[in-house]
N, C-alpha and C positions, 0 to 999 in steps of 0.2 A: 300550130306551128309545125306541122308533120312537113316533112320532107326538106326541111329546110336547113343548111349545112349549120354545125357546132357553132362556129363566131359567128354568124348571122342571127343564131338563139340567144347568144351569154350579149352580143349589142342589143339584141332586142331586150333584154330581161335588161341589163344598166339603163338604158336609157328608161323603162319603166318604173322603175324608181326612182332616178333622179329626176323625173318630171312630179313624181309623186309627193316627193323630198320639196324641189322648187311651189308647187301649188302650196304645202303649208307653211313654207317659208313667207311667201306671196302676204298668204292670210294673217302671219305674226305681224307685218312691218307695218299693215291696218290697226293694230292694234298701240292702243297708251301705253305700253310700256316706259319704266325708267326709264334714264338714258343708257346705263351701264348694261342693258340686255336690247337695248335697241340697235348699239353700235356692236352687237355679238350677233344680232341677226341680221346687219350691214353683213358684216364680214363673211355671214355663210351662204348668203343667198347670194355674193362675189363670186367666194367658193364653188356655190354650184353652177353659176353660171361657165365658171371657168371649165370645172367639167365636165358639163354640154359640149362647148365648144368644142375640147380635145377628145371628145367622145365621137364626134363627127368628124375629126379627123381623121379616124380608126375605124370610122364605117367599112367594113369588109365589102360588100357592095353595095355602092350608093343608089338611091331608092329610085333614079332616074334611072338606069340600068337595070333595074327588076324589073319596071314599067314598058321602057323600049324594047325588053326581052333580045 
């Protein structure tokens, strides 16, 4: 990640964990769980979805424009 401006690292580093975060969310909703922790990992994988979204809201530059240069 050399050369590349402060908010384009600290988007890059949230979005790697919360994809990290979302993949074992993914893996728990696979699983038998009670109900009372299946509807707490409803609610977080919501959660993370939601801040995906507002994460790419906030993209400092959007990855078509690295690409078009």
């Amino acid at each position: 990640m050399i050369g590349l401006p402060m908010d384009r690292k600290l988007y890059h580093d949230m979005n790697n964990a919360l994809a990290a975060l979302f993949a074992e969310l993914q893996l728990l909703e696979m699983e038998e769980l009670p109900p009372e922790h299946a509807e707490s990992i409803q609610r977080a994988v919501g959660l993370c979805r939601l801040a995906v979204n507002r994460s790419r809201a906030l993209d400092p530059v959007p990855v078509r424009e690295l690409i078009e240069g």
